[in-house]
C-alpha distance (Angstrom), angle and dihedral (degrees) to the residues before:
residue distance angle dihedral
X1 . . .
X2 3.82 . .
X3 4.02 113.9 .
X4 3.57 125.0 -166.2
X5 3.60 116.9 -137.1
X6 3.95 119.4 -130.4
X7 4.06 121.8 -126.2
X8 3.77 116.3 -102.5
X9 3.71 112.8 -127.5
X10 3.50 101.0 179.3
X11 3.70 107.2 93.5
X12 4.16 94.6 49.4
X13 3.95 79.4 60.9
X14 3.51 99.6 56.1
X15 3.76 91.9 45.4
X16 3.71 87.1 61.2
X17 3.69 103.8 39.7
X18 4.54 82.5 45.0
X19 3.94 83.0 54.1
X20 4.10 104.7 49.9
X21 4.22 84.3 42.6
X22 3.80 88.8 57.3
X23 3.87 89.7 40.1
X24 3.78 86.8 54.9
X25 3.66 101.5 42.4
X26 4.07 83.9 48.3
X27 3.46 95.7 53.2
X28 4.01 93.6 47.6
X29 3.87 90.8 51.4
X30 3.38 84.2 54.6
X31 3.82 104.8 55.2
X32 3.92 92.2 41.3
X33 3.74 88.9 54.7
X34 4.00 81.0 46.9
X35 3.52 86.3 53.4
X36 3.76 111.2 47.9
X37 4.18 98.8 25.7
X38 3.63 89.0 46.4
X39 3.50 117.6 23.2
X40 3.70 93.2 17.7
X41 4.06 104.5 116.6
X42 4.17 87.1 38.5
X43 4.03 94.9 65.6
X44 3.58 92.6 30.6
X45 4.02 84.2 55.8
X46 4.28 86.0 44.8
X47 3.56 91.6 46.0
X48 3.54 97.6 61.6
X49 3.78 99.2 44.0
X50 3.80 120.3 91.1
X51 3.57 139.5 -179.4
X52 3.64 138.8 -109.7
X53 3.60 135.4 175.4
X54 3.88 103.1 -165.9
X55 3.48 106.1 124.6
X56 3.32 119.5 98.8
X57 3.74 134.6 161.8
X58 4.24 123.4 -144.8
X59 4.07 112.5 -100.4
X60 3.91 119.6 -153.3
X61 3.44 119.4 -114.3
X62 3.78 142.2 -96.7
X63 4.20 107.7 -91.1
X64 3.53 122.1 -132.0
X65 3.86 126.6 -119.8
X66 3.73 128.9 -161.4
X67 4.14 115.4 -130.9
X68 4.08 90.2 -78.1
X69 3.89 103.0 42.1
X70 3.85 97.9 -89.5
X71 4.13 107.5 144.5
X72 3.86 110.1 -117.7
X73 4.06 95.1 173.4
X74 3.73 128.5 16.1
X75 3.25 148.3 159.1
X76 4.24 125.4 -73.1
X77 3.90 102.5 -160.2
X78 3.50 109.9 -127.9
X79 3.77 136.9 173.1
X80 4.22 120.4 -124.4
X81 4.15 131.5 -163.4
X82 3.48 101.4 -138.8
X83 3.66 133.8 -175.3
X84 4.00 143.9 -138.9
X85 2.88 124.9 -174.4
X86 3.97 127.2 -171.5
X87 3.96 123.1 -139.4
X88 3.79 97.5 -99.2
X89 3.81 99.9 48.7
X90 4.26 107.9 124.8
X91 3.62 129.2 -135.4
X92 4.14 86.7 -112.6
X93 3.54 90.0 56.4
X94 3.99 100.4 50.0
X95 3.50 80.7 43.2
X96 3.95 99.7 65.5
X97 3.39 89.9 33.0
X98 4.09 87.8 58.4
X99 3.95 86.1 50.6
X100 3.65 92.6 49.0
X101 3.63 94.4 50.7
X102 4.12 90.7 47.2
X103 3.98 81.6 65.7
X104 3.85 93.3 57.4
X105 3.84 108.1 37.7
X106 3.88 144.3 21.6
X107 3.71 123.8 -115.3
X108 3.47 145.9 -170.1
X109 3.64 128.0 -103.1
X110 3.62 108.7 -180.0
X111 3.61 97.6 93.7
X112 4.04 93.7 53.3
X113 3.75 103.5 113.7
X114 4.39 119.4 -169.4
X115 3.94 88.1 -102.3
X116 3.99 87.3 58.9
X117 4.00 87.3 51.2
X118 3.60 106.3 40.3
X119 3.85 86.2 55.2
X120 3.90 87.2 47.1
X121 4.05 83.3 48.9
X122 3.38 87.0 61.1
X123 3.72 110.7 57.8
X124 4.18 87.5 36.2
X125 4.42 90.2 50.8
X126 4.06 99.5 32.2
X127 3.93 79.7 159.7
X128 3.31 109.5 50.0
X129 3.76 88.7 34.4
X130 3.95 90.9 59.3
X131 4.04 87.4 47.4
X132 3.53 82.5 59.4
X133 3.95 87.9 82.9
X134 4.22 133.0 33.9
X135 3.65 116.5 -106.3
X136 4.08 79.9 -115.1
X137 3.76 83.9 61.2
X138 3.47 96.9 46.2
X139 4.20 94.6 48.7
X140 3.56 88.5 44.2
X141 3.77 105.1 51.9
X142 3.75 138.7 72.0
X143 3.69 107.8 -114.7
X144 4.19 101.2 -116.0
X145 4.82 79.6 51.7
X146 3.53 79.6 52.5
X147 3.66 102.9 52.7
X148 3.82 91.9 41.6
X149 3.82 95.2 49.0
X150 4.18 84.8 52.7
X151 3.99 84.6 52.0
X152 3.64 88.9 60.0
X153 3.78 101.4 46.9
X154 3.58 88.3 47.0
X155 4.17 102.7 100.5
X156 3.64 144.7 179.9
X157 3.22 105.5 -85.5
X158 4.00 90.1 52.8
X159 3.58 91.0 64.1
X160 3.99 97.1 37.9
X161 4.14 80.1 94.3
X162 3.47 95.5 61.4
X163 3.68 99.9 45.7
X164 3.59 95.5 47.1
X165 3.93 84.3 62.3
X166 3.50 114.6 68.8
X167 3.90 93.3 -171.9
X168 4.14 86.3 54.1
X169 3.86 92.2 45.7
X170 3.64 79.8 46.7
X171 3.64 99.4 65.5
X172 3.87 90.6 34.2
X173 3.49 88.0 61.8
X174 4.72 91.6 45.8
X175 4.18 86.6 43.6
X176 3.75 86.9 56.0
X177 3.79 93.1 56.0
X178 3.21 90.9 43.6
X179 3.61 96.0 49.7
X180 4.10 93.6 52.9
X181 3.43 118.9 118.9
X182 3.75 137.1 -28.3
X183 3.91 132.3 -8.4
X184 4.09 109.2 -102.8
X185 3.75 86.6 33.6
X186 3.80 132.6 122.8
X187 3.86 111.6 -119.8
X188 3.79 121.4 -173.6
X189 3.85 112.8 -130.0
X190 3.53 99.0 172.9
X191 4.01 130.2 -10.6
X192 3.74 109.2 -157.8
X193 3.81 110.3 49.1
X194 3.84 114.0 -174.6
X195 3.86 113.7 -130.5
X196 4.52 85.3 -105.8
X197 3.60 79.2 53.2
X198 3.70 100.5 50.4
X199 3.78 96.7 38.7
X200 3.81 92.1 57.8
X201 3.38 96.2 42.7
X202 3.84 88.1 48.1
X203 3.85 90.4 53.1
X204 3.72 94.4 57.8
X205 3.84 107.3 37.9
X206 3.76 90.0 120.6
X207 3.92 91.6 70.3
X208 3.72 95.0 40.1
X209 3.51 108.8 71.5
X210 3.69 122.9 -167.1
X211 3.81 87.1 12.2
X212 4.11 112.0 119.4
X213 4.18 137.0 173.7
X214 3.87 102.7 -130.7
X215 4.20 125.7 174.2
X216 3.61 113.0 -105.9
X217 3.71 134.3 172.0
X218 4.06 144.1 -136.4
X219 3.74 130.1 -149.1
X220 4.00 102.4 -105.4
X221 4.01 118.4 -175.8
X222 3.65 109.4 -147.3
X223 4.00 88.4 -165.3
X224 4.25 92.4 51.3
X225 3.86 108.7 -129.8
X226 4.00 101.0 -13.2
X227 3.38 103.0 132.5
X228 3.90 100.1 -17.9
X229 3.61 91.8 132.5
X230 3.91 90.4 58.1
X231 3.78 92.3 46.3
X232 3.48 86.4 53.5
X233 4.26 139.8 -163.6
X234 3.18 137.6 -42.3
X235 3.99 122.2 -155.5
X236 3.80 146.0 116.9
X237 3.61 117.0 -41.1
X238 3.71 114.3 -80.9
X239 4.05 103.6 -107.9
X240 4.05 86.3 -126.4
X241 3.59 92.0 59.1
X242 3.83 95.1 45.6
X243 3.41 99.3 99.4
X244 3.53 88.2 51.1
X245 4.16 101.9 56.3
X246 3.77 82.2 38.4
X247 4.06 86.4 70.4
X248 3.49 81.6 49.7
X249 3.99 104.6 59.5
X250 3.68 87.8 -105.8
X251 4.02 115.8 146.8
X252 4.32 113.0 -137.1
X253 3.80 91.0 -115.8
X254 4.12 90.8 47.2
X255 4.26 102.5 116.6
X256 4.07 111.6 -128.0
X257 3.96 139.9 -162.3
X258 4.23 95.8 -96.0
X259 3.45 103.3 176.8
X260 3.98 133.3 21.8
X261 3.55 123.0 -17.7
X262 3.21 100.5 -7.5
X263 3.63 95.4 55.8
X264 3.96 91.0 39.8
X265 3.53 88.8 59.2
X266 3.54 115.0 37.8
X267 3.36 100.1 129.1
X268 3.98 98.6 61.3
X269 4.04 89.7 33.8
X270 3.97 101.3 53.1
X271 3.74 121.1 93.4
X272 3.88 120.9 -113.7
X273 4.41 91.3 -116.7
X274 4.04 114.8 -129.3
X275 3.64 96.1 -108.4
X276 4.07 121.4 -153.2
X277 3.78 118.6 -153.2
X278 3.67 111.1 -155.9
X279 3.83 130.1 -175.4
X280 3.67 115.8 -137.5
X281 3.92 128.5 -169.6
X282 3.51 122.9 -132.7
X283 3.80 99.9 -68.5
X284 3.63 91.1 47.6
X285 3.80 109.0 -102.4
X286 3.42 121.0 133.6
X287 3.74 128.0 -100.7
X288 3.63 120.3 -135.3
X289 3.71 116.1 -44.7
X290 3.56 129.4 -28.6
X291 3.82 124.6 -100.7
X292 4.08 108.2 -116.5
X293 3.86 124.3 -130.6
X294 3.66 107.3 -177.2
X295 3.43 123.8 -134.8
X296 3.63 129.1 -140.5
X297 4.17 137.1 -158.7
X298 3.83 128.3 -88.9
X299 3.66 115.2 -88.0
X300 3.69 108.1 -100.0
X301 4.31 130.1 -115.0
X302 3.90 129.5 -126.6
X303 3.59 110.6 -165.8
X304 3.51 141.8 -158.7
X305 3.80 95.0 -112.1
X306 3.59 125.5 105.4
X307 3.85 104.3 -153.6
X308 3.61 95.8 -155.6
X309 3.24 87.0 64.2
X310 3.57 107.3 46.6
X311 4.05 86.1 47.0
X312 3.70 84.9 58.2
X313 3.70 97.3 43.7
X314 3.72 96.6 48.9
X315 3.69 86.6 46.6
X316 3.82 88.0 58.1
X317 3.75 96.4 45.6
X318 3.96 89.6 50.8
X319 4.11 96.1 56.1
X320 4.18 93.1 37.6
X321 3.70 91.9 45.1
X322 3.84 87.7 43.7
X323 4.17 86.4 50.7
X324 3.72 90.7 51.8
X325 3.91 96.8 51.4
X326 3.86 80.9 98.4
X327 3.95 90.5 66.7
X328 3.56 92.6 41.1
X329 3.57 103.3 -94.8
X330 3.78 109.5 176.1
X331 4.00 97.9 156.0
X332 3.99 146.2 36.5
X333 3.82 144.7 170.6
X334 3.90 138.6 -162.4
X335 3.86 123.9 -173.3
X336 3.59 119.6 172.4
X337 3.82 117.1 178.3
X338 3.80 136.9 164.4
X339 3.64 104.8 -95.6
X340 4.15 89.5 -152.0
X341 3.48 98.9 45.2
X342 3.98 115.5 22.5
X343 3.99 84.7 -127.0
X344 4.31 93.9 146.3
X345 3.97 107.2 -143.5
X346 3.69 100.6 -173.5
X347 3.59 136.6 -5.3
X348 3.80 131.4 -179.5
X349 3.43 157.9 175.9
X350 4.08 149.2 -164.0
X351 3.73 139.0 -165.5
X352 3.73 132.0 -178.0
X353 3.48 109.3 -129.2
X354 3.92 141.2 144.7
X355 4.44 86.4 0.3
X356 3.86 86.0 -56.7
X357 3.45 140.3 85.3
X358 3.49 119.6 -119.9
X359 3.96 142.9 -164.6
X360 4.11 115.8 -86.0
X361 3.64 101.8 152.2
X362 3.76 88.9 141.2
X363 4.39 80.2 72.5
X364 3.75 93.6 72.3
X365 3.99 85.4 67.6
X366 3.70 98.7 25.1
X367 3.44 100.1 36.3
X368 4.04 123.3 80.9
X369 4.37 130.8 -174.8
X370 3.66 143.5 166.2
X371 3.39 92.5 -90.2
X372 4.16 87.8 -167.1
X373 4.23 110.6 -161.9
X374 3.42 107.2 0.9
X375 3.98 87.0 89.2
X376 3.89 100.8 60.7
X377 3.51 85.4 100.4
X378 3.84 86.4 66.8
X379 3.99 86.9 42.2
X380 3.48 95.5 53.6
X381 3.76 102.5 47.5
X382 3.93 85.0 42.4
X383 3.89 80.6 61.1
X384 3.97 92.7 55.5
X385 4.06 88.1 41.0
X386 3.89 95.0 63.0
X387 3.86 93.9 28.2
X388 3.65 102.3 -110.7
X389 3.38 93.3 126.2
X390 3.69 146.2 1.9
X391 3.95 141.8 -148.2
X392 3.79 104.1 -67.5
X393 3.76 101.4 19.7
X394 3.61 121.0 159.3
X395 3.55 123.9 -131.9
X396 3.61 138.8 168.4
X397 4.07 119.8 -109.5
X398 3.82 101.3 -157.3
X399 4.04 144.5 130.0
X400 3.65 107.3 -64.0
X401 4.02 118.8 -151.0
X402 4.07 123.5 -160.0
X403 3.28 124.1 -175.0
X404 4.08 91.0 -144.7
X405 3.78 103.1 20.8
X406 4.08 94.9 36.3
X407 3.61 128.1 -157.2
X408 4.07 121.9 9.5
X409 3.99 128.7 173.3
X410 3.70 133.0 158.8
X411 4.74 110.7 -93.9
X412 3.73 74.4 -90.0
X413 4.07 112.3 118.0
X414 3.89 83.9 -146.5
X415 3.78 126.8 30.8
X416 3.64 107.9 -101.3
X417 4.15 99.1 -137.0
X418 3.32 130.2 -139.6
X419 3.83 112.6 7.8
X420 4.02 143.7 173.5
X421 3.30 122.9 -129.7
X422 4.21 87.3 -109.5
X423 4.00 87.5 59.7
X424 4.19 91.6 39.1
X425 4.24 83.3 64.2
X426 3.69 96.3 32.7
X427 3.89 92.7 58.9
X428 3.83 104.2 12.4
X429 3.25 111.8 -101.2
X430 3.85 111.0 -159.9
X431 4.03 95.4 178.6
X432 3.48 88.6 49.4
X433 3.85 94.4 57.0
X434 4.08 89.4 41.7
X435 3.67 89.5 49.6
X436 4.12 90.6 59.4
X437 3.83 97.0 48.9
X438 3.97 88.2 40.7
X439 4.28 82.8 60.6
X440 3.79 88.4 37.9
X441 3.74 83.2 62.9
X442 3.92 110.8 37.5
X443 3.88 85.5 -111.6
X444 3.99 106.6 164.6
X445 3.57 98.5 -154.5
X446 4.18 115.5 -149.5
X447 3.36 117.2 160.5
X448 3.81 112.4 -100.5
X449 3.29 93.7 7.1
X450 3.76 134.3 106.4
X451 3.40 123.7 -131.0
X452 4.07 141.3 -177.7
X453 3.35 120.2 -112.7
X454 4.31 134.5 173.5
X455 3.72 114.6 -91.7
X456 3.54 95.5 -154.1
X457 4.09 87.1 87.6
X458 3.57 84.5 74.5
X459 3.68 86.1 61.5
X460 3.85 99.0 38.5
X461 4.28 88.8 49.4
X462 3.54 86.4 56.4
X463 4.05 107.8 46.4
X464 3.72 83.7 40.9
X465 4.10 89.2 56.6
X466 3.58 86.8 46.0
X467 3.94 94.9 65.9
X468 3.59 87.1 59.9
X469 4.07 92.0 58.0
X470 4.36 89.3 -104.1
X471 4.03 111.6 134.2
X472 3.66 96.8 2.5
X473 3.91 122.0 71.0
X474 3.53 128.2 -86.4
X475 4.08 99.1 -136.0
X476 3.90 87.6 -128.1
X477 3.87 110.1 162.5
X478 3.53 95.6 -98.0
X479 3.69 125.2 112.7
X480 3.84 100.5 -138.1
X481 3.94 107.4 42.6
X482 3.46 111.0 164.0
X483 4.15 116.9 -139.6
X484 4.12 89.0 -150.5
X485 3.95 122.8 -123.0
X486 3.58 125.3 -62.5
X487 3.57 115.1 -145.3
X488 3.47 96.7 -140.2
X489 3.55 111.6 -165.7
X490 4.31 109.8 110.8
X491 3.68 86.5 -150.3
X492 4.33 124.0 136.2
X493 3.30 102.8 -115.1
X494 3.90 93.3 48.2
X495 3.91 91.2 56.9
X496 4.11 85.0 60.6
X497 4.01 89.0 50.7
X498 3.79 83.6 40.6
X499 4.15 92.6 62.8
X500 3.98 85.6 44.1
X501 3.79 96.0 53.7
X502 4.09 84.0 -120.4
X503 3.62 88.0 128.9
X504 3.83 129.9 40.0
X505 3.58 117.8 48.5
X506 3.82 125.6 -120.5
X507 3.64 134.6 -171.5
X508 3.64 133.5 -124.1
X509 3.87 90.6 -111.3
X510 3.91 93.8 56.2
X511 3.79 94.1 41.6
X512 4.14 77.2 59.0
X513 3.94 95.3 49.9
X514 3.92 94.2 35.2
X515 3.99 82.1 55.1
X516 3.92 93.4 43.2
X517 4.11 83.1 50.8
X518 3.65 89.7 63.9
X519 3.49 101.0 31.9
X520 3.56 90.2 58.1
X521 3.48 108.3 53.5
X522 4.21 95.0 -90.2
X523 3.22 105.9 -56.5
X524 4.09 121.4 120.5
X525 3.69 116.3 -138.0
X526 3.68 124.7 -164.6
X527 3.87 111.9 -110.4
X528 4.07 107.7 -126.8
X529 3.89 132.4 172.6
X530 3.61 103.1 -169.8
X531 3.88 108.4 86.1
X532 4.11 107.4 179.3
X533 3.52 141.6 -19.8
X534 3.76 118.4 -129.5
X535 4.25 127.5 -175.9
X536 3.20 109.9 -104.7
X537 3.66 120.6 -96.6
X538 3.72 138.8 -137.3
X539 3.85 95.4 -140.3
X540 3.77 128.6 59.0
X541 3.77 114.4 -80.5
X542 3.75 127.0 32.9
X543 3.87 124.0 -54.2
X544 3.80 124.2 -118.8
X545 4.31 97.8 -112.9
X546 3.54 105.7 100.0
X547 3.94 105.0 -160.4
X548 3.97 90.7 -176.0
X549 4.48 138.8 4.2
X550 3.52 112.8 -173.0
X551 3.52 114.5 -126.7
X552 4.14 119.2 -146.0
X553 3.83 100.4 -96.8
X554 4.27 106.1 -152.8
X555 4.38 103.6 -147.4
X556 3.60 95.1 -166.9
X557 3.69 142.0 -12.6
X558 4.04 103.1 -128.2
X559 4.07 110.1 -127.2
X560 3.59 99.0 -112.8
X561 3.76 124.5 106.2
X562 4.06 124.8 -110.1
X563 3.30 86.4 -112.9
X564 3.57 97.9 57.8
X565 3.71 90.0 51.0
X566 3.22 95.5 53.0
X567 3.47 96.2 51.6
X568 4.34 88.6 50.6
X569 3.51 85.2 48.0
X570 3.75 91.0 57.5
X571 4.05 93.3 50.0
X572 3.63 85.9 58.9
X573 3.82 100.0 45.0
X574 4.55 75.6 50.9
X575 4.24 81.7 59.6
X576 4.15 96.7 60.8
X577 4.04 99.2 29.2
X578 3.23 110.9 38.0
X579 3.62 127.3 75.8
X580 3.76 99.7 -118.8
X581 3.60 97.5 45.6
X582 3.23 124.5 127.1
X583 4.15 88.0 -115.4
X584 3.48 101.4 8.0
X585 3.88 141.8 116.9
X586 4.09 87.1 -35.5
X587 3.44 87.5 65.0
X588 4.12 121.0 54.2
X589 4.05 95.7 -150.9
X590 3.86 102.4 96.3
X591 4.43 94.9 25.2
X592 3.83 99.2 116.2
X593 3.30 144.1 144.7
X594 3.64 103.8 -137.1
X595 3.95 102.4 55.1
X596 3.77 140.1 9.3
X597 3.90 106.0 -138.1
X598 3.92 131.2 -169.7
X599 3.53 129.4 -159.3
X600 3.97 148.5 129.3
X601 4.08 128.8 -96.2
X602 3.33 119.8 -151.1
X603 3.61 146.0 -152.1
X604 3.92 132.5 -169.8
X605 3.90 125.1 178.4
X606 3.48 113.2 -141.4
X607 3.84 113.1 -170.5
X608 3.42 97.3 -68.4
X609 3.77 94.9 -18.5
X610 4.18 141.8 69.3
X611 3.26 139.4 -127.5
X612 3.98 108.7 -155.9
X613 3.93 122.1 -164.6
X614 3.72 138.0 159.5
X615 3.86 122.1 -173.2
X616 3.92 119.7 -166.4
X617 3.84 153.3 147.0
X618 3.79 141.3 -137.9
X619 3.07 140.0 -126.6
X620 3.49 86.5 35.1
X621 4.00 87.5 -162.8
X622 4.13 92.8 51.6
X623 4.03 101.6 12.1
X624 3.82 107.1 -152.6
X625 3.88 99.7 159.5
X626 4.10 128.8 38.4
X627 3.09 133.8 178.8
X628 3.72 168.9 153.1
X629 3.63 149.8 -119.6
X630 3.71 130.7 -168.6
X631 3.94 131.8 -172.9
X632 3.60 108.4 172.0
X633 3.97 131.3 -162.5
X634 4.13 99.6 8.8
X635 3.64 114.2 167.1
X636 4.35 95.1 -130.9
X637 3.72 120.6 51.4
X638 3.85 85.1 -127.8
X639 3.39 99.9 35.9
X640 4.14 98.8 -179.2
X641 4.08 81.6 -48.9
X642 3.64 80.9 -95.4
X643 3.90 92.8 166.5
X644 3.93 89.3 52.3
X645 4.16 84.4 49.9
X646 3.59 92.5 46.6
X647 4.29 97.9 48.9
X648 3.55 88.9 41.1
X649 3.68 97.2 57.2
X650 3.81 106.0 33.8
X651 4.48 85.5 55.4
X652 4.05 82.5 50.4
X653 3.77 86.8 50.1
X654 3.85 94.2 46.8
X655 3.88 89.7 47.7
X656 4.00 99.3 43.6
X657 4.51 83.5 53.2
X658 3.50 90.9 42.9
X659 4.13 99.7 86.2
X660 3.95 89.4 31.9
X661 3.80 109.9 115.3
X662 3.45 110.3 -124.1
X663 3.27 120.1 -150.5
X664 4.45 132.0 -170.1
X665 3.74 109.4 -92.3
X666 3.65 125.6 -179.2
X667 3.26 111.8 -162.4
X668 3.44 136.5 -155.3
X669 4.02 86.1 15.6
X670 3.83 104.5 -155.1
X671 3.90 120.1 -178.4
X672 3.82 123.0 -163.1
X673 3.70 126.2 -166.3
């Protein structure tokens, strides 16, 4: 049988697949030799370049507005001498350049500590600072054990030479500048250059390298100190906080908001810094010039204030304060808030000090008082919560007798009778108040007699307060808010100082929001100053991009019905129009003809001192304003009824503004070129 063999195709295949390897491998040869004959010293050159964006130059800050455009804080142009420094600069060479500098401007000493001139001892004494350790010392230790073991030999009396020379503290003080933070980074030697200055830094730029003249700005207050404390400080970052801001991209010289607003809103109010991206080679000197990013300012605030007002208010806290030196007056507080939105429209504060009364605004967050009757609002409704009493109940005002706390009646020289809870708020009624919390508590009052009663109305009193903003805090934008004091002690007698408001301590900022609470129809508002946030714009005035409106934020809606509001709300209208109110027709400080308004006075012994209040709101048929007044530790319980005086004039202030036209006004105008 004849086969026929079949052709083996194997071998032309290998020849081809041999053929496109070497074709491969050829060309690859080729473009490497391309590559490193050729082009060689070119990517050898990229290769050891690398970039860093470090640079950066300071930004102002976003302004402040009041609630109809007027600037609060701006900006004071100012010029800066900054320096850069690249990665290879020596200590010798900052240090000549710190002398030359000391020749062409002035600057300040006072923050120059010993650490800042023992290292500046150093680099001017490299001899005697070396014979500051054995040559055993210095084989033996690592170089940074070294250096701080030459820090601590390094005494008084070394340094006596350079304080005695003000030129030589002088440059201490420009070296240390220059010697803050990182290499490729903008460090501030001096902001506010004079024009001498400038010019003869200007002339000599060429032998002053990494030194520059940038524009800079300082918080100016076109309305002098109203409100400066609230705005709050701006300086270098606190060195608790700098781990913090280092997270956040900040640099350790960068200045922050440290107080107030501008600490509570740092992020909207710091400037976007020019930035400078240089490329370095491998030793770390830059490469041509650096690529620009430019910077741009903060975006700018409009708050709730109305400055008008708070001129007025602090005006009228000034004179009645004044008046009520003769009872001792030392202290006083205004808040006035919306009631419907938490938008704050003025808020102040006074202190006695030095013959003079000065600003302490930050008190009416920070500081807390009995604030005595002005919370038997909150007493009453907690009454209705826990079903003690209700709207219209009839209780008697009489002489009450303890056996352990003694004798009790209302400020009344005779008890007043029987009384409904609308006449218990419109004259004060401390029985009636004591005769809730006793039923709170099971107490079975007999006179003389002792009697058990359930502590958890201690408890109850105080959660119940708490829905009106009183012992807790308000969540105002204010770092720093004080909750008050809590008494602490669950004990009988406390609970009927409790339903008084002899006991806890409230601040002038809750008194505001537990007002609002009522005002409103029950429902607590957070307090907050800061309005909008708008981009900052290139003209005067504020731009049209909102970036953020605040939006009233309701904590809590208190348990009590509307109807039991309302009917609270009517007991306190009864205490400033009616004659027998505690600040009604007898007194002429809330009779006008532009609102009705309702509210509570207060009155809170002390020792031998009183705290008077009074919290309030008008219209009382459509509140738009609350508020409250505090006069702490006066020596007479009626003391000139300088908190009645106070109330009454800073609601006719709100009311005579309120139809003004207001109209954007920037002040102090300054234009830089």
């Amino acid at each position: 049988m004849n086969t026929k063999k079949k052709k083996n195709h194997v071998p032309l295949r290998l020849n081809i697949l041999f053929l496109s390897v070497f074709l491969l491998f050829s060309t690859l040869i080729l473009r490497l030799g391309v590559i490193q004959i050729v082009n060689g010293e070119e990517y050898e050159r990229v290769s050891e370049q690398t970039e860093n964006v470090t640079a950066e130059s300071t930004a102002p800050r976003g302004k402040m507005y009041d609630r109809y455009g007027r600037v609060l804080v701006d900006n004071n142009p100012e010029f800066a001498l900054t320096y850069i420094r690249t990665q290879n600069t020596k200590q010798a060479e900052r240090l000549e350049l710190a002398q030359k500098l000391a020749g062409y401007i002035e600057k300040d000493t006072d923050d120059v500590i010993d650490r800042d001139l023992k290292d500046y001892w150093i680099v001017t004494n490299p001899e005697k600072a070396k014979a500051k350790l054995t040559e055993k010392e210095w084989e033996e230790l690592e170089s940074s054990e070294a250096y701080q073991l030459q820090i601590e030999r390094i005494n008084d009396d070394d340094l006596e030479e350079i304080k005695n020379d003000p030129q030589e503290l002088e440059v201490a003080a420009i070296k240390r500048a220059m010697d803050t933070g990182y290499a490729l980074s903008s460090q501030t030697i001096k902001i506010g250059l004079t024009e001498d200055e400038i010019a003869k830094v200007s002339e000599n730029l060429g032998s002053l390298p990494g030194i520059e003249i940038q524009a800079d700005a300082t918080r100016e207050y076109p309305y002098g100190n109203t409100l400066q404390t609230i705005f709050g400080r701006v300086g270098p970052i606190p060195k608790d906080e700098l781990d913090y801001y280092g997270l956040r991209d900040y640099e350790r010289n960068d200045k922050v908001g440290i107080s107030y607003l501008e600490k509570e809103y740092e992020e909207y109010l710091k400037g976007q810094k020019e930035k400078q991206t240089y490329v370095t080679d491998k030793s770390g000197e830059p490469i041509g010039e650096p690529k620009v990013i430019e910077g741009q300012r903060g975006n700018d605030l409009v708050l709730s204030l109305d400055i008008d007002l708070q001129k007025k208010v602090e005006k009228i806290l000034d004179e009645e304060l004044r008046d009520a030196r003769q009872y001792g007056a030392t202290r006083g507080y205004v808040v006035m808030m919306d009631p419907k939105t938490g938008e704050i429209l003025s808020l102040a504060g006074k202190e006695y000090s030095n013959g003079e009364f000065k600003d302490r605004t930050f008190g009416v967050i920070g500081d807390s008082y009995a604030m005595g009757s002005t919370v038997k609002g909150a007493t009453v409704l907690t009454g209705y919560q826990y079903g003690v009493i209700n709207p219209n109940t009839t209780l008697v005002d009489e002489v009450l007798y303890f056996k352990d706390e003694g004798k009790k009646s209302s400020y009344t020289a005779n008890a007043m009778g029987p009384i409904s809870d609308l006449v218990a708020l419109q004259r004060s009624s401390n029985v009636y108040m004591w005769k809730i919390a006793m039923k709170m508590a099971d107490y079975d009052y007999a006179p003389y007699e002792s009697s058990s009663y359930d502590p958890s109305a201690y408890d109850e009193l105080k959660e119940s307060f708490s829905q009106f903003g009183l012992g807790v805090k308000t969540g105002v934008d204010l770092p720093g808010e004080s909750a008050g004091l809590n008494g602490g002690v669950n004990e009988f007698g406390k609970i009927l100082d409790f339903a008084i408001g002899q006991y806890d301590t409230y601040t002038p900022m809750q008194m505001a929001q537990y007002t609002s609470t009522i005002a409103n129809g029950g429902y607590r508002i957070e307090p907050h100053i800061l309005k909008e946030v708008h981009e900052p714009s290139e003209k005067d005035g504020l731009s049209n991009t909102i970036l953020f409106q605040n939006t009233p934020e309701v904590l809590n809606k208190i348990k009590m019905s509307e109807e039991e509001v309302t009917h609270v709300q009517k007991g306190m209208w009864m205490v400033m129009n009616t004659a027998n109110g505690t600040a009604g027709t007898h007194y002429p400080y809330f009779q006008s003809d532009d609102y009705q308004a309702a509210g509570k006075t207060g009155t809170a012994q002390i020792g031998d001192g009183y705290n008077l209040t009074l919290v309030g709101y008008a219209p009382y048929d459509n509140p738009e304003v609350a508020f409250s007044v505090v006069v702490p530790e006066v020596n007479d319980s009626s003391s000139g009824y300088v908190n009645k005086k106070i109330g009454g004039r800073v609601l006719d202030a709100y009311f005579d503004l309120k139809d003004e036209a207001k109209k954007p006004i920037e002040a102090n105008k300054k234009e830089t070129e």
